[in-house]
ZAMARGU-4260 file (C-alpha; in steps of 0.2 Angstrom, whole numbers, plus 5000, padded with zeros to 4 digits):
<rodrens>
0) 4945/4866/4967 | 4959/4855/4962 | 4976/4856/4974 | 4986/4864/4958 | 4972/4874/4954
5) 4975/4882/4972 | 4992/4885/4971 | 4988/4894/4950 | 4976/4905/4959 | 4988/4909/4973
10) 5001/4912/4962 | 4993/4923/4951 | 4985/4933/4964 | 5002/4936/4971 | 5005/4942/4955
15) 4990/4955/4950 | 4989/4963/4967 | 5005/4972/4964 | 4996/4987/4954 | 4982/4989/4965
20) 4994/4988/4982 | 5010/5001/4973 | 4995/5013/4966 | 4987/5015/4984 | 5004/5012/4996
25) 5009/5026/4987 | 4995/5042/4994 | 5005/5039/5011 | 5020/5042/5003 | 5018/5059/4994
30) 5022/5071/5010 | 5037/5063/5014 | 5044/5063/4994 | 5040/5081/4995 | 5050/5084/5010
35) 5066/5072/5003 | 5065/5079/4984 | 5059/5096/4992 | 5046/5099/4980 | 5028/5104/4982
40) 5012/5093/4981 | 5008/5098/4962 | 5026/5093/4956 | 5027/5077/4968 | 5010/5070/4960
45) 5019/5066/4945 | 5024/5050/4954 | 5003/5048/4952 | 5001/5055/4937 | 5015/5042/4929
50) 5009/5026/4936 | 4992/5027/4932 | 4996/5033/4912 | 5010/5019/4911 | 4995/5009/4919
55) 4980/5016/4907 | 4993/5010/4889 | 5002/4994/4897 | 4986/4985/4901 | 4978/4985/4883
60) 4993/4982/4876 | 5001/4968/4888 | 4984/4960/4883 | 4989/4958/4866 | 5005/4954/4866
65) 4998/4941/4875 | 4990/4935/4860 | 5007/4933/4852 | 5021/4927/4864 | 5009/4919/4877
70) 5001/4923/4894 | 5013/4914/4904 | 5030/4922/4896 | 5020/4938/4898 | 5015/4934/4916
75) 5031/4930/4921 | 5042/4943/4914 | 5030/4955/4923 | 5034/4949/4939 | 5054/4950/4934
80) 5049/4968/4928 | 5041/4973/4944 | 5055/4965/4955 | 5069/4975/4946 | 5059/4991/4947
85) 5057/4990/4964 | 5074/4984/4969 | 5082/5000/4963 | 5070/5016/4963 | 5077/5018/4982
90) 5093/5021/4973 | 5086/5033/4963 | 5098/5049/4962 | 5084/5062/4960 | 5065/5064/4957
95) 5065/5060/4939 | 5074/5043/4941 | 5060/5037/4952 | 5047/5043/4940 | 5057/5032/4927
100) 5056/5019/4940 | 5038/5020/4945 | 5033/5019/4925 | 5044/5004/4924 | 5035/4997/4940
105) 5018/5001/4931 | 5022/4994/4918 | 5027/4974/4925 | 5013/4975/4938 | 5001/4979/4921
110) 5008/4964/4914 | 4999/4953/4926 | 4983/4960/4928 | 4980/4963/4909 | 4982/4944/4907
115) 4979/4936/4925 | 4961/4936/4923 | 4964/4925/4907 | 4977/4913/4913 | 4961/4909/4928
120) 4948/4909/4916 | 4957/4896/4904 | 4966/4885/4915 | 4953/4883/4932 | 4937/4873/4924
125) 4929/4871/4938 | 4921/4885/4952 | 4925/4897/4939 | 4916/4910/4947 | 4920/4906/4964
130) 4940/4907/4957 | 4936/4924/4951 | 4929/4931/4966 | 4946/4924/4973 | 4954/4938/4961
135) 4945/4951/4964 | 4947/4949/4982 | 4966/4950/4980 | 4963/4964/4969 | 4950/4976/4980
140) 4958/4970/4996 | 4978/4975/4990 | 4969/4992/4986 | 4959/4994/5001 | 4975/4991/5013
145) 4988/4999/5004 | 4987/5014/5013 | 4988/5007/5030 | 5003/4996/5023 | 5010/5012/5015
150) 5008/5020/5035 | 5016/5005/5044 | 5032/5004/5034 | 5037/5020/5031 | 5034/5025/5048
155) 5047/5010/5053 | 5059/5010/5039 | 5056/5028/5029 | 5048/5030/5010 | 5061/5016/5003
160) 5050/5003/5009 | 5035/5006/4998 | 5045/4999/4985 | 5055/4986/4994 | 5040/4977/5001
165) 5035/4970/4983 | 5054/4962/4983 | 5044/4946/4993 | 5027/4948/4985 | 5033/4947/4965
170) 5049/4931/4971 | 5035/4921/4979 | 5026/4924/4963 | 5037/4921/4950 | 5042/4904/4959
175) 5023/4899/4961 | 5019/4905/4943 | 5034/4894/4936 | 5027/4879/4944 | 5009/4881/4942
180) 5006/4892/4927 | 5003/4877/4909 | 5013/4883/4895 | 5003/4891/4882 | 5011/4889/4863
185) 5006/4906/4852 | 5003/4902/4834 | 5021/4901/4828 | 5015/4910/4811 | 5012/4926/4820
190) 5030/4924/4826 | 5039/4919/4813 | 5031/4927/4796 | 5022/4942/4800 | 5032/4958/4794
195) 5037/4971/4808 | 5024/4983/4802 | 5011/4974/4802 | 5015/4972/4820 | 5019/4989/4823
200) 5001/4990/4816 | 4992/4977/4825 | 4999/4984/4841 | 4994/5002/4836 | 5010/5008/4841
205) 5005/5024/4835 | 4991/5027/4844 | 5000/5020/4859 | 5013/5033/4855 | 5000/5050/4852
210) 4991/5045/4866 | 5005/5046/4878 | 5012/5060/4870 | 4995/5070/4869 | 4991/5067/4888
215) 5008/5069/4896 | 5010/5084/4888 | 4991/5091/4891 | 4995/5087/4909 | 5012/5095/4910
220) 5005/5109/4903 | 4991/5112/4915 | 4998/5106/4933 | 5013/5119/4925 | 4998/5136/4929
225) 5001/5146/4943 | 4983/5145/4952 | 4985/5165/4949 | 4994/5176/4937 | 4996/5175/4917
230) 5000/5160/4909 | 5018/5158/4903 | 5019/5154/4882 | 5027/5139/4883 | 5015/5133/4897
235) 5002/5138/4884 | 5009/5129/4870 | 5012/5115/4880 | 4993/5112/4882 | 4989/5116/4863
240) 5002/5104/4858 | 4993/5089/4870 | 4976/5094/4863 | 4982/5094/4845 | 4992/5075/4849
245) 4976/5070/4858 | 4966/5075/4842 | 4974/5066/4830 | 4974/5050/4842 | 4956/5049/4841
250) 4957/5051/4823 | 4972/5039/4820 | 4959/5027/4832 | 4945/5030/4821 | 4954/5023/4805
255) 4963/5010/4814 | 4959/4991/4810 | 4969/4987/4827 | 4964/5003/4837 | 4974/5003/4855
260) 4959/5011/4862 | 4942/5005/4852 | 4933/5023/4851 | 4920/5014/4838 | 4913/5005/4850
265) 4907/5020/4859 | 4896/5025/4845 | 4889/5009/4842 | 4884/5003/4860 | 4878/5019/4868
270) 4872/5010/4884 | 4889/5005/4888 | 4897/5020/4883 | 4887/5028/4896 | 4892/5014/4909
275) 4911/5019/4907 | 4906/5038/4910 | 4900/5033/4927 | 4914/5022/4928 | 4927/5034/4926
280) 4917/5048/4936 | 4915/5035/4950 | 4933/5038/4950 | 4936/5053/4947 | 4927/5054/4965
285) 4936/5039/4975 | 4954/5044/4973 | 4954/5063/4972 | 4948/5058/4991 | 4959/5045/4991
290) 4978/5054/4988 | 4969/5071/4993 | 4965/5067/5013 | 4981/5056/5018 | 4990/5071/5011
295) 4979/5084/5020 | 4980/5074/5037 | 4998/5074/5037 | 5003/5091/5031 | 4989/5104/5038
300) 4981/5094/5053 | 4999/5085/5060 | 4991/5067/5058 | 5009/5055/5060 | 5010/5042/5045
305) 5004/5028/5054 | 4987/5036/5062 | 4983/5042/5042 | 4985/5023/5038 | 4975/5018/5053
310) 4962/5031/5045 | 4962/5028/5027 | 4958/5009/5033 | 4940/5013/5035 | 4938/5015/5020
315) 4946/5002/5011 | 4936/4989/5024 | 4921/4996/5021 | 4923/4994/5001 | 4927/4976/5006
320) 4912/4974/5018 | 4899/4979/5005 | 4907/4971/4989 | 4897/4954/4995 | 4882/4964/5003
325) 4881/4972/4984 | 4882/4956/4974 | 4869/4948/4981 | 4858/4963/4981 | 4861/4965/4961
330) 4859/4948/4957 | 4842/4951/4964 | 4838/4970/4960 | 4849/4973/4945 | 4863/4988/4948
335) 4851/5003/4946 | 4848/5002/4966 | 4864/5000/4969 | 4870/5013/4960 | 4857/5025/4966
340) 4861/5021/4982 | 4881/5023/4979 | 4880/5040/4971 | 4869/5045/4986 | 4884/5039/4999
345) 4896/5048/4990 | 4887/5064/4990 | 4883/5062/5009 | 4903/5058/5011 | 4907/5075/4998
350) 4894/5086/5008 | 4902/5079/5027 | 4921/5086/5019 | 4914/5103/5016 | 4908/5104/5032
355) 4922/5100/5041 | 4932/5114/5047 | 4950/5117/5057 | 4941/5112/5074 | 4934/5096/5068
360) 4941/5079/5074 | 4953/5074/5063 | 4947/5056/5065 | 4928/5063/5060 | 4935/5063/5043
365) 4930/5041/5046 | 4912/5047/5042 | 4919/5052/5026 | 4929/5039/5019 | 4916/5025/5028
370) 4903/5032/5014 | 4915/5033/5001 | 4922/5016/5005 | 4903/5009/5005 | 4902/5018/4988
375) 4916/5007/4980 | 4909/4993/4982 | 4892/4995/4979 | 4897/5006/4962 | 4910/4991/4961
380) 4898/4977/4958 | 4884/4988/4950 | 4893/4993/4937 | 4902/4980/4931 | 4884/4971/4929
385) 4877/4987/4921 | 4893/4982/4908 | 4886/4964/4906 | 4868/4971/4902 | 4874/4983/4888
390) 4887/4975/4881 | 4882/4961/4866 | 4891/4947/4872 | 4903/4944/4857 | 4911/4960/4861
395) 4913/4958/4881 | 4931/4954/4880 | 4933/4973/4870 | 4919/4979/4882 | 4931/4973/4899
400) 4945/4983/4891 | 4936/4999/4887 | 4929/4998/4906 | 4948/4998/4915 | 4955/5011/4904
405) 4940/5022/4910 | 4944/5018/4927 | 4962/5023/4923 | 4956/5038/4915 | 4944/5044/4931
410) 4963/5041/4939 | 4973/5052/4931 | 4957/5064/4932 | 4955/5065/4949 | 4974/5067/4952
415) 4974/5082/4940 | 4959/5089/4948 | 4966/5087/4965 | 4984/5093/4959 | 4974/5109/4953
420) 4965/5112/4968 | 4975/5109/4981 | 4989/5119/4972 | 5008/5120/4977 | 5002/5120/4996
425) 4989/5109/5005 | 4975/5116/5016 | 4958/5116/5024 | 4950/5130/5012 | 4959/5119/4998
430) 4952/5104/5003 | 4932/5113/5004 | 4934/5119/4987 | 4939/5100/4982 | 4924/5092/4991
435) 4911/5106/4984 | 4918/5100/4967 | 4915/5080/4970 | 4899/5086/4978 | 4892/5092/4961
440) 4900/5076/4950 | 4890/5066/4963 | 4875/5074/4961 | 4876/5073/4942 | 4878/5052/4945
445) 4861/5054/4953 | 4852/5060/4941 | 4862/5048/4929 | 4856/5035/4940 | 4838/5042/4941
450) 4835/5043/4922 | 4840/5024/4921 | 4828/5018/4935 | 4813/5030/4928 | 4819/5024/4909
455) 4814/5004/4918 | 4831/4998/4916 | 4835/4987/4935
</rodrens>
């Protein structure tokens, strides 16, 4: 690898580790923005919930707009984007500024990854694969030590510092992505003669809009019930109304020649359909663990910020360990081992939380997250493959962009589901009935992942 192929690598991993690192940091922080916004733990989740759908529309559309203006204008205003958001949601003078904030933030880290991959896979010719890997570590990694990150600098310098640490991160970036990143010149017909609705409709900035209208407000609507007790009316129309938004977003998707989400391709490739439902279910499993336990230590079992970081580290190192481990072994096996053996850790990791009681170690909750950090990276690898097996090759760029936003979906799922459960106020019995729940959407990926080793497909 050439020396300014190093420095394009370095500066664009700078660049796309920002989402990973701001979306896990941030499980460390909840307890402490309940306490300074005095809100509870369903209400604080919005800064979750917001991230992850900002995150869920940004990428897709970041990656086309791409297509028009150029990866490298996009890549860099992103880092501007992020460094501004970060710079002033300290200063935020109530709860809703930093949720404004933190969609701002989502949205200039999203910049980068949606077209990182790109930038690398265009401009590094040569150890393509061994420059990707690269990426992916900065990716996985970011995510696998954010919380401990998270528990170091708020327990030295308070909540602020969540945001402030990307300040360095996105300046080093954006001088290192000047230098390094080759200008890339968009066909200037697209810029110049195309009308504004037919970029309003290339973009589908109709089902951009539905979509975030429909899921906001089905979400709203939901985390808005009392876990007893009737339902208000505008609680209950709030939910219709997302339902009915939602509803004519998969229609408007079905008709559309640009669709922001492609749902066709569901239909036609039922393999890789099925492969983005494991996907997003893997998901759903990792982080309601992953924002419900930091959460639990702290508030019911008196854990200080720092030890909960120190804990959460097992697992991201273990999903770092067994990312390699899991390569080779599906280069060999295929990804239906793997993914056998993944489901089985997170339903061993599921079963382990609902047996733990108020006498039980806090730091016996490692066993737990060990598996579930295992898990990542062997579902990680395997499913990505599984992608790459069902997915016709002149579709994989469509296939890709499918896979992440069902990751982002099992995101905002597993937030809801843990928002639900653990209700306004965290606790042991809250955190059983959580882990029973994973346990049974674990078992169902066994038996997902037994049908495809018994239907002879590695």
């Amino acid at each position: 690898m050439k020396v300014n192929s190093r420095w394009l690598l370095i500066a664009i991993g700078l660049g796309v580790l920002l989402n990973p690192l701001n979306s896990s940091m941030i499980s460390i922080a909840l307890i402490r923005l309940q306490e300074v916004y005095q809100l509870d733990y369903t209400s604080v989740s919005w800064v979750v919930f917001a991230f992850y759908i900002a995150s869920s529309i940004a990428q897709p559309v970041m990656g086309k707009a791409s297509d028009l203006f150029g990866r490298r204008r996009i890549f860099l205003a992103g880092l501007v984007v992020a460094f501004a958001a970060s710079m002033l949601a300290p200063f935020s003078p109530g709860f809703g500024w930093l949720i404004v904030f933190r969609i701002i933030q989502s949205v200039g880290t999203s910049m980068m990854v949606a077209v990182g991959m790109a930038i690398v896979r265009v401009h590094i010719k040569e150890n393509q694969a061994a420059a990707l890997s690269v990426l992916s570590v900065f990716l996985s990694g970011a995510a696998a030590v954010g919380p401990f990150v998270g528990g170091v600098i708020i327990a030295w310098w308070d909540w602020k510092a969540v945001f402030w640490v990307n300040l360095p991160f996105t300046a080093a970036g954006f001088v290192l992505a000047w230098r390094s990143i080759p200008e890339d010149h968009p066909e200037a017909s697209l810029l110049k003669d195309l009308p504004f609705t037919k970029w309003l409709e290339i973009m589908d900035v109709k089902g951009i809009i539905l979509f975030m209208a429909g899921l906001t407000s089905l979400l709203l609507g939901v985390l808005s019930f009392e876990s007893y007790g009737t339902a208000a009316l505008w609680q209950i129309l709030t939910v219709i109304g997302g339902l009915g938004l939602l509803t004519v977003f998969v229609w408007n998707e079905l008709k559309s020649a640009s669709p922001f989400i492609p749902l066709r391709t569901f239909a036609r490739y039922p393999a890789m359909t099925r492969v983005n439902i494991e996907y997003m279910l893997v998901n759903v499993l990792f982080y309601a663990l992953f924002f419900g336990v930091p959460s639990y230590l702290q508030t019911v079992r008196g854990v200080s910020v720092i030890q909960t970081g120190l804990l959460m580290l097992s697992l991201g190192l273990c999903s770092l360990l067994a990312a390699p481990v899991a390569g080779r072994w599906v280069d060999r096996s295929g990804p239906g081992p793997a993914l056998m053996l993944s489901a089985s850790l997170m339903t061993f990791g599921s079963l382990w939380l609902v047996m733990m009681n108020e006498g039980s170690p806090a730091a016996s909750i490692c066993i737990a997250l060990a598996a579930f950090g295992l898990s990542s990276g062997l579902s990680g690898v395997g499913l990505q493959a599984a992608l790459f097996q069902s997915s016709p090759p002149e579709i994989i760029g469509v296939a890709s962009g499918v896979f992440n936003t069902s990751r982002y979906f099992g995101t905002i799922l597993s937030s809801l589901l843990t928002g639900l459960v653990m209700g306004g106020q965290l606790s042991s019995g809250g955190l059983r009935v959580l882990a029973v729940i994973l346990t049974a959407i674990a078992f169902l990926l066994i038996l997902l992942n037994r049908q495809r080793l018994r239907a002879g497909f590695r």
